[in-house]
matplotlib code that plots the C-alpha trace (Angstrom):
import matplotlib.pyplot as plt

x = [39.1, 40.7, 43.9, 45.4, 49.5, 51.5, 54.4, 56.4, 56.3, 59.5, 63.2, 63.3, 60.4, 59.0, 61.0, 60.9, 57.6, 56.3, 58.0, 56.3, 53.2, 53.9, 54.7, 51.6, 49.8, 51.1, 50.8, 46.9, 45.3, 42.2, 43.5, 43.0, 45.9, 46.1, 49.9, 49.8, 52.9, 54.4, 52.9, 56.4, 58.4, 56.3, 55.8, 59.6, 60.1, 57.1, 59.0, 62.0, 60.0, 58.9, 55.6, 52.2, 50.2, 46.5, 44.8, 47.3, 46.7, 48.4, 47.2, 48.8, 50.0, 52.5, 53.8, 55.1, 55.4, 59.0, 60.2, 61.2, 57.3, 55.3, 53.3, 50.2, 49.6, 51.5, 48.7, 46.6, 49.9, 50.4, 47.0, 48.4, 50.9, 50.2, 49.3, 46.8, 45.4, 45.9, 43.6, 40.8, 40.2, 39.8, 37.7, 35.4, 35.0, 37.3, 39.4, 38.8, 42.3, 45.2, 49.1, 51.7, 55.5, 55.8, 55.4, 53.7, 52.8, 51.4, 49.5, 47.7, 47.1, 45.5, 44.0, 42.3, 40.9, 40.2, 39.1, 38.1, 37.8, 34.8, 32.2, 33.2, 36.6, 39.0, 42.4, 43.3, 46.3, 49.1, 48.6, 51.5, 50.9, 54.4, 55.9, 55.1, 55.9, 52.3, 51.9, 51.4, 49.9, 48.7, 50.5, 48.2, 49.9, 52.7, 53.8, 50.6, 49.7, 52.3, 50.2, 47.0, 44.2, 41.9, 39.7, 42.4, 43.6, 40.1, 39.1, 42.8, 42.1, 38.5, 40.4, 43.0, 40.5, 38.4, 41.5, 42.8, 39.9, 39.1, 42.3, 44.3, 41.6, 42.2, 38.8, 38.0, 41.2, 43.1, 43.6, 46.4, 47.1, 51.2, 52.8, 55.2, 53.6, 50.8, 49.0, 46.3, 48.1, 51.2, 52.0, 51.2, 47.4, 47.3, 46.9, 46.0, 42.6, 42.3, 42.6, 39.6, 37.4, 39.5, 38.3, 34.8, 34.6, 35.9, 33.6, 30.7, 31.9, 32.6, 36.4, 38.2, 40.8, 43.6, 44.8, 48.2, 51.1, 54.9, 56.7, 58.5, 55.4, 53.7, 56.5, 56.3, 52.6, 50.9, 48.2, 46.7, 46.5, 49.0, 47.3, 50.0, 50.5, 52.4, 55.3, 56.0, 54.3, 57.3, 59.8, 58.7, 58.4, 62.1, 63.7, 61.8, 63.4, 66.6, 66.7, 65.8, 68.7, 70.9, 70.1, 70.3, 74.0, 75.3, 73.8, 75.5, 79.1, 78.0, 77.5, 80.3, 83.1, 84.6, 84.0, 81.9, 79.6, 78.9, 77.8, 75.4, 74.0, 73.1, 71.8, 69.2, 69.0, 65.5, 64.4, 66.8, 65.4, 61.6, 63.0, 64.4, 61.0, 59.4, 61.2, 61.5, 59.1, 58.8, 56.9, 54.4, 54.6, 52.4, 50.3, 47.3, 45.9, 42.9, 39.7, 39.3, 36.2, 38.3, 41.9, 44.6, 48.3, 51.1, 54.8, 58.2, 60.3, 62.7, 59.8, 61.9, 59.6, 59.5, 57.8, 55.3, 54.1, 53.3, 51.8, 49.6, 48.2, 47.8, 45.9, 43.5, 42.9, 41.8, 39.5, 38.2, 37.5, 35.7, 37.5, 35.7, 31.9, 32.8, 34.0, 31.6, 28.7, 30.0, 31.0, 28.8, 31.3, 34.2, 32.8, 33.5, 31.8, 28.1]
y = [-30.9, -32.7, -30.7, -32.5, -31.6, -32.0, -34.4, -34.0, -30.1, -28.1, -28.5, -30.6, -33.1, -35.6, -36.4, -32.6, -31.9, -35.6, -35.1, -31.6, -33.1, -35.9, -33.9, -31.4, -35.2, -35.7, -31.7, -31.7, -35.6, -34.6, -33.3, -36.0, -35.1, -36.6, -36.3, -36.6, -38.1, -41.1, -43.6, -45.9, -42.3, -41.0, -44.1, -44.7, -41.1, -41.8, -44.8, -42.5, -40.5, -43.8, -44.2, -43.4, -42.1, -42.4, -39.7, -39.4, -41.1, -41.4, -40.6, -42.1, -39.6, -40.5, -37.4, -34.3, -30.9, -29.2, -25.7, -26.3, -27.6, -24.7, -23.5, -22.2, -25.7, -28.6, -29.3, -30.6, -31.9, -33.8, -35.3, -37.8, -35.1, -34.6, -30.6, -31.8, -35.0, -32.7, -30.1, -32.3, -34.1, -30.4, -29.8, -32.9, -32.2, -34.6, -32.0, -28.6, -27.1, -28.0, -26.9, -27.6, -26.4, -26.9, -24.5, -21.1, -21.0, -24.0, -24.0, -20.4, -22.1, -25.2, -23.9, -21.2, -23.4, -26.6, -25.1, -21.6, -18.3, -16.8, -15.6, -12.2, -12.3, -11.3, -12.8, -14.4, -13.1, -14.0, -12.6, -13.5, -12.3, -10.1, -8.7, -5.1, -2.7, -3.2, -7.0, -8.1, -6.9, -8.4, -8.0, -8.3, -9.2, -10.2, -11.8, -13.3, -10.6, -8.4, -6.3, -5.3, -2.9, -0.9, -3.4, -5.9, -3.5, -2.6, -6.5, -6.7, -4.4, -6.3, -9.5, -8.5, -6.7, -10.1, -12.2, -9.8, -9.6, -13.5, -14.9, -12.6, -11.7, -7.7, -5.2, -3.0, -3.5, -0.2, -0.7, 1.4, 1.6, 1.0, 4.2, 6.8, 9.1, 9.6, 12.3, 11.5, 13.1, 10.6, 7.4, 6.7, 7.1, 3.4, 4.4, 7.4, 6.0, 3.2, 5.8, 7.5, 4.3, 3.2, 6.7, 5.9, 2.8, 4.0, 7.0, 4.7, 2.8, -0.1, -0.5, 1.1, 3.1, 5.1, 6.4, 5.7, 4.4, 4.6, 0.9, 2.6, 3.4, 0.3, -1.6, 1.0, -0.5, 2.0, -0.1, -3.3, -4.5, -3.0, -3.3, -3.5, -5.0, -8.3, -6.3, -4.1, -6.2, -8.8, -6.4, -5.2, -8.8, -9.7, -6.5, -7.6, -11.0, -9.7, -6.9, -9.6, -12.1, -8.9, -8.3, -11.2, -12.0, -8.5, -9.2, -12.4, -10.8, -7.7, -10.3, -12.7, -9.9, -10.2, -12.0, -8.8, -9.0, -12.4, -12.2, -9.6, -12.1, -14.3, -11.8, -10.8, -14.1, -15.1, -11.7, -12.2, -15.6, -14.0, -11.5, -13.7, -15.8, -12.9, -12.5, -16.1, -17.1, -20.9, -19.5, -18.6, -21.8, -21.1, -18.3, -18.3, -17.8, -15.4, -15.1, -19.3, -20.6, -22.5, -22.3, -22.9, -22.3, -21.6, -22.8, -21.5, -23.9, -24.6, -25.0, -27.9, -29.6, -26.7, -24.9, -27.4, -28.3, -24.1, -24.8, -27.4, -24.9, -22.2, -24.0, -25.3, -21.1, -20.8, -23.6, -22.5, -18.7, -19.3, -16.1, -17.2, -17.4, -13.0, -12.4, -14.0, -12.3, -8.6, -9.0, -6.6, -4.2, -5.3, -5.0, -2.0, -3.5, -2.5]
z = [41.8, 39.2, 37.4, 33.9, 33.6, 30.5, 31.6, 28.3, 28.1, 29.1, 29.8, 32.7, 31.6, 32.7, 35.6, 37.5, 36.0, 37.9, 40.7, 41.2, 40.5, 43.1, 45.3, 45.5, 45.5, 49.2, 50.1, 49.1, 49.1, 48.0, 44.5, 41.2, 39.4, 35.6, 34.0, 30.3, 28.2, 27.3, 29.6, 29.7, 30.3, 32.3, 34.7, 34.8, 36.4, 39.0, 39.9, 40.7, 42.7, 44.6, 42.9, 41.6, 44.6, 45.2, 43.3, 40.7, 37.1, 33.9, 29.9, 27.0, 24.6, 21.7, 20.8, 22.1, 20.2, 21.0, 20.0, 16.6, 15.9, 14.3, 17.3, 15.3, 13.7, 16.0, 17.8, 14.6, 13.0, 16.1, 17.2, 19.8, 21.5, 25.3, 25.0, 22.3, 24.2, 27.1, 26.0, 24.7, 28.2, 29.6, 26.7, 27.5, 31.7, 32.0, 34.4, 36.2, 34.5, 32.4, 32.9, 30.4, 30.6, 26.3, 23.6, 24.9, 21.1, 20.7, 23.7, 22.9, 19.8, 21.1, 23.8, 21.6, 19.2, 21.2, 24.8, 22.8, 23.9, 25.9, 23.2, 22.2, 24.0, 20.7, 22.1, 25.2, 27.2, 29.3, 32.6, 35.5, 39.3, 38.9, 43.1, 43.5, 46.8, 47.4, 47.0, 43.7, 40.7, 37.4, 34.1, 31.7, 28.4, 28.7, 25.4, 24.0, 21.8, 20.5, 18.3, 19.6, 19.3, 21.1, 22.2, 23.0, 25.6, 26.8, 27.0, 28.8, 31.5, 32.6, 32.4, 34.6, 36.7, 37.0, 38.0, 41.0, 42.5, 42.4, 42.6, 44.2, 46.5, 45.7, 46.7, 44.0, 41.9, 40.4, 36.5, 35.0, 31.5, 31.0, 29.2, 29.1, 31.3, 33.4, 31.5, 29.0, 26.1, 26.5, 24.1, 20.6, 19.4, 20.6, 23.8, 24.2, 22.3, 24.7, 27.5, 26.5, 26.9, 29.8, 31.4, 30.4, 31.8, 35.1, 35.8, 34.9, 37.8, 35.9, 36.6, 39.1, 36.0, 37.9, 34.7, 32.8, 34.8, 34.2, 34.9, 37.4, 39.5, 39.0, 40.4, 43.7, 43.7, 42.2, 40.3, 40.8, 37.2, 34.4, 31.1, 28.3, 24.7, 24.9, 23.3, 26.3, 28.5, 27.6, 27.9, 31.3, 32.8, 31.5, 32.5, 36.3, 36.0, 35.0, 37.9, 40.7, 39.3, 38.9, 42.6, 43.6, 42.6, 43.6, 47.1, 47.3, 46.3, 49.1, 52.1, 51.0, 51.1, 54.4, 57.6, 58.8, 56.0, 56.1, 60.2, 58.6, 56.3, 59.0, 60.6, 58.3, 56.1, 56.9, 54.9, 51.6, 51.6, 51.7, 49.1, 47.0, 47.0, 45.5, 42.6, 41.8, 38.9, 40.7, 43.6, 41.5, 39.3, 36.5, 34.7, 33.4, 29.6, 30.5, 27.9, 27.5, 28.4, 30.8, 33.0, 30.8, 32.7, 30.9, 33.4, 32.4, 30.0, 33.0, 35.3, 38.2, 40.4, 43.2, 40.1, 39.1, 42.2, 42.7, 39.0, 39.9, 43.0, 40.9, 38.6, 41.3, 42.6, 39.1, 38.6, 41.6, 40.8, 37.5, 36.4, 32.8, 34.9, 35.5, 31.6, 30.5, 32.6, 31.6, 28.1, 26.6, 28.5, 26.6, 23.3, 20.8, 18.1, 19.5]

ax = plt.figure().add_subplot(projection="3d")
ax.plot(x, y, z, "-o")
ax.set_aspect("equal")
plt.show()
């Protein structure tokens, strides 16, 4: 298995983002890791991190694309930038899945037009593993497309579907359509349209659609996939991250009162520490651009090394479920157009 990491992409790059990838070198020996960036920067922070490993190579790329780059067309503008030179090895076998921290923009827009999407996939979508009562559950968009139609919703909810049953290992997953309310007459014509062929699909047992679902009840674990436009699917991802840092900070102030509260926190710190792991975004790492013909993974800017390293793993769990092999085999489902 052989996964190709942008080392200039993000915040903290390229020291964090090597020292991640270092450091899921030594966790898993058997991995060919490929770190893409300025060969001179990038080899300096490897030094820092006491070397290159076995296993673990460098690429040359001259040029990086940051924020103020214009994300639909840096990746031709800049030909020798490590997303772009990135994206090309992927694109020529020459690795099983590609990770970048950079530009979510830029990347879409690369990895649309240089890895391309499945044939007769009509945009590819962000879809994060986001902590339910129940587990987890896929959010699927959540930002990529913030305008969408019918279909893009329909080809949402199989893609979702796809990717909880190989990557998260989920039987049978339950699809819900993110609204309002849980009756059919609820939301804009939007979705009360892609209801209808949501419904279809579900009583001719080809997914398993619970219905709509209120953000509320999909966070109690009441669906395995939430199907939403990148709009709302945004919205409901931040207000999650804001909630859990919220949380997070009150709980601290709670336990830190008094010398009675803080013998409670010892008491029960192994299971804040468990919670807090859940609604941390760097135990996940990385999420994954689904619809291209192969994994593209898409780390938070501030992605440290604790992040990459859970990038780098995620990236290998899809290489390994050919999420892409399932789309492909069933897209005459997903297609309006017929």
């Amino acid at each position: 298995m052989k996964i190709i990491i942008d080392a200039m992409g993000g915040d903290n790059a390229p020291l964090e983002i090597v020292r991640g990838v270092l450091n899921a070198a030594k966790a898993r020996p058997g991995l060919e890791l490929v770190l893409v960036g300025r060969e001179g920067e990038v080899c300096a922070a490897a030094e820092q991190c006491g070397g290159l490993p076995a296993g673990v190579s460098v690429v040359n790329a001259t040029e990086v694309i940051d924020m103020h780059d214009d994300p639909a067309t840096a990746f031709k503008v800049k030909k020798d930038s490590s997303i772009t030179v990135g994206l090309n090895l992927l694109k020529a076998g020459e690795g099983d899945a590609f990770v970048s921290a950079g530009s979510t923009g830029a990347l879409l827009s690369a990895g649309t037009l240089l890895v391309k999407r499945v044939r007769g996939i009509r945009r590819a979508a962000m879809a994060p593993a986001i902590p339910t009562a129940g587990g987890r559950a896929v959010l699927i968009d959540c930002g990529a497309n913030a305008e969408c139609s019918v279909e893009y919703l329909v080809q949402f909810a199989y893609l979702g579907s796809f990717h909880a049953a190989r990557v998260l290992g989920i039987e049978n997953p339950r699809v819900g359509l993110l609204n309002i309310g849980s009756e059919d007459s609820k939301g804009d014509q939007l979705r009360r349209d892609t209801y209808q062929i949501l419904k279809a699909a579900g009583e001719a047992g080809h997914l398993n659609f619970i219905g709509n679902i209120e953000a509320k009840e999909a966070m109690k674990g009441g669906c395995d996939v939430i199907v939403a436009d990148g709009f709302s699917g945004n919205v409901m991802l931040k207000t999650i991250e804001g909630v859990g840092s919220f949380m997070g900070r009150e709980l601290k102030g709670m336990f830190l009162k008094s010398l009675g509260t803080k013998v409670a926190a010892l008491l029960v710190k192994d299971g804040l520490r468990a919670f807090k792991d859940r609604l941390d975004p760097d135990t996940v790492g990385a999420t994954p651009f689904l619809g291209l013909t192969k994994p593209v993974l898409k780390a938070h800017g501030a992605s440290g090394a604790r992040a990459m390293e859970n990038a780098v793993y995620q990236a290998v769990a899809a290489a390994e479920a050919d999420v892409a092999g399932d789309i492909a085999a069933h897209i005459d489902l997903m297609r309006l157009d017929q």
